[in-house]
N, C-alpha and C positions, 0 to 999 in steps of 0.2 A: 124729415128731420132737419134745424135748422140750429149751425151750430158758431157762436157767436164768437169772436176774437178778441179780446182783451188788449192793446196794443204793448201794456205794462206788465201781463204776462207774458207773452209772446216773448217779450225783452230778456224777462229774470229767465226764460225755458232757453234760451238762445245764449245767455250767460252764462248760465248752467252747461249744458254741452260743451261751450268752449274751455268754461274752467277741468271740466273730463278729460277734453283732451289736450290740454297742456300738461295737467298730471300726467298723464302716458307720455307725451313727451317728455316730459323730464325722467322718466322712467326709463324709456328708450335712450335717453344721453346718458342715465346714471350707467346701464347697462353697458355701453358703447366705450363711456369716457372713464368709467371707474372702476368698471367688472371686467373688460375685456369678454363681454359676453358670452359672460361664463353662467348665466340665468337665462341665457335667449332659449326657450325653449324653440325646438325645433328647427334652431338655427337662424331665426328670421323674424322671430312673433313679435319684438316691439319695432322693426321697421314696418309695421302695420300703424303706429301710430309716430312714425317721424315725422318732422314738420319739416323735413326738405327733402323727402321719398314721395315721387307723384304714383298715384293711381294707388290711394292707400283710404284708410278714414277720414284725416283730417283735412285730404286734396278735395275729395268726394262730399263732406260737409260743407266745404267752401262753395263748392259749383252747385250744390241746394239751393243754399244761399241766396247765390250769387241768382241759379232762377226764382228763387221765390220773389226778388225785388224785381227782376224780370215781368215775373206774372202782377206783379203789384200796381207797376208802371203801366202794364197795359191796361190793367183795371184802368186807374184813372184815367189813359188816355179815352179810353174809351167814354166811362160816364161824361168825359168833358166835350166830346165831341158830340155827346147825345145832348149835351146843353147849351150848343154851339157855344162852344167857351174853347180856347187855345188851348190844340191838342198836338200838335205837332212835335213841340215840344219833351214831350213827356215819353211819346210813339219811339222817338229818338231815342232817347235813354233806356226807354225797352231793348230795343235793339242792341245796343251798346253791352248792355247787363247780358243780354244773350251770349254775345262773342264774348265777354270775360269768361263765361261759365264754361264756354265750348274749353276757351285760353285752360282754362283752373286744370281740366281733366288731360287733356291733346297737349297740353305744352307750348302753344305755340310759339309763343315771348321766346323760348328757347332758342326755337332753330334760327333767331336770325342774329345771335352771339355772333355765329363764325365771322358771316356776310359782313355785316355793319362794321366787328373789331377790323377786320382786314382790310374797308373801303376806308376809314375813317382812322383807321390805326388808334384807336380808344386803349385806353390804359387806365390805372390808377383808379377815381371812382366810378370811372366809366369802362372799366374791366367785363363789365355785363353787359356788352353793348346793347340789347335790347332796350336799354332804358333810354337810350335817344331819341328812336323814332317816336316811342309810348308816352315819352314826355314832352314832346311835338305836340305831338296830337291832344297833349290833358293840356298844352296852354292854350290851343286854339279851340278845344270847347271851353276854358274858361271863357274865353273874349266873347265866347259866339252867345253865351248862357247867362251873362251878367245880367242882363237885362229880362231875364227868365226870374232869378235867384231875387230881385227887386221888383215883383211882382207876384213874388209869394207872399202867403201871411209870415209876419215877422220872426214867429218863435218857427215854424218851416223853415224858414230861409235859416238861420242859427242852426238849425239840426242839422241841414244839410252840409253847410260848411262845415261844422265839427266834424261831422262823419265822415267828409268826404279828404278833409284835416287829417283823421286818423289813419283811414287806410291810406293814401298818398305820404305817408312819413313811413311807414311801413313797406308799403311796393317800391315806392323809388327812395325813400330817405336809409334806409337800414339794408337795401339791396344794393346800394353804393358802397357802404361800410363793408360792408360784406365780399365785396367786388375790389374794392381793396386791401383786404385783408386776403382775400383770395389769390390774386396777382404773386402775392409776395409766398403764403405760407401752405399755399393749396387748400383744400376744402373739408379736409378729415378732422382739423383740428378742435379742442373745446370753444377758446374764441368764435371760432364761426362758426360754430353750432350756437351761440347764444345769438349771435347776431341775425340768423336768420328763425329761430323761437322769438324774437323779439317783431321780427318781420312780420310772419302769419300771425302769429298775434294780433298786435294791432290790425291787420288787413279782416281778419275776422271779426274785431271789435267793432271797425268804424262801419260795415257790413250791419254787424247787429244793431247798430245804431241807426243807419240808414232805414233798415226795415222798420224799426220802431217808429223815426219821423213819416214814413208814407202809410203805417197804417193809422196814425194819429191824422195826418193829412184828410187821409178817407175818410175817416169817423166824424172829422169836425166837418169837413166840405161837402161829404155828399150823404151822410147821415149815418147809422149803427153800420158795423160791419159784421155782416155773415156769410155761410157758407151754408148755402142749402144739398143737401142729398136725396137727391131722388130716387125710389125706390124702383128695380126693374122690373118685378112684377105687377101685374094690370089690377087698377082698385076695381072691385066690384061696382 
């Protein structure tokens, strides 16, 4: 059975899910922020779908995601190194896309709040201190990648910046806002419940964008894209 991926449905099936689960979060704030959850059944059922509750749906759809560009990237790494064409590159950002996914589920951005605030005494939009060492590190694979990013096909090279545009305004542009609005008012409030829906959002958006430039990538550079499934039974 061989089963072929579409890269523009893949896109609208991935836009779909996310527009799902933003309706349940807003469901989840109406509940929170307007009912007094006085509709939660069970006490708990729409922090199954908050956008700032980890180890839930929409933490656990993110880190799919977040592998499925993973496994994407290694695809091409790999066809590219069966074509002796630069692959290192791409191996890279596998990897990379891995430890987000591990980050999405584990939390790990978290735990180093305390450390960083307290070495660095961070305040104001740097209240989340995580965001200094993480945005270290995103300008120095910009500097490292430029030269990657000018050596893709043109409309690649645009998808990736967009998408890579969108989640970065959302992980560190809306996590700042957030960070300081947090400082001042704590983290229960309506305010920072929009500010961080508008976070994962986006970070989920420029995600589904990302997927849609590499499996376009795939299609146009190394030919159709499919997924074969092999059956485990022996053919006669």
């Amino acid at each position: 059975m061989t089963l072929t991926l579409s890269p523009k449905k893949v896109l609208r099936l991935l836009l779909v899910v996310i527009f799902m689960l933003f309706i349940a979060n807003a469901a989840s704030l109406t509940s929170r922020h307007g009912l007094g959850h006085r509709f939660d059944i069970g006490g708990g059922i729409f922090s199954l779908f908050n956008f700032d509750t980890e180890s839930n749906i929409p933490s656990f759809y993110s880190a799919l995601a977040l592998v499925l560009a993973c496994v994407l990237l290694g695809t091409i790494a790999a066809a590219q190194k069966k074509l002796a064409a630069p692959y290192l590159p791409w191996a890279t950002l596998s990897v990379i896309f891995a430890f987000l996914s591990i980050d999405e589920i584990a939390a790990l951005h978290e735990r180093l709040i305390g450390t960083v605030r307290n070495i660095l005494g961070a305040q104001g939009l740097f209240y989340f201190a995580w965001i200094i060492p993480y945005s270290i590190g995103l300008i120095i694979l910009g500097i490292v990648y430029i030269r990657f990013l000018r050596a893709l096909p043109k409309r690649t090279a645009i998808l990736f910046v967009c998408s890579g545009s969108i989640f970065v305004l959302g992980a560190i542009g809306f996590e700042m806002l957030g960070g300081m609005r947090a400082e001042v008012h704590g983290t229960t409030g309506f305010i920072f419940a929009l500010l961080y829906t508008a976070e994962e959002s986006l970070e989920m958006l420029g995600i589904a964008l990302f997927i849609y430039s590499l499996l376009e990538f795939i299609g146009e550079e190394h030919g159709r894209i499919e997924v074969s499934i092999a059956s485990s039974k022996p053919h006669p």
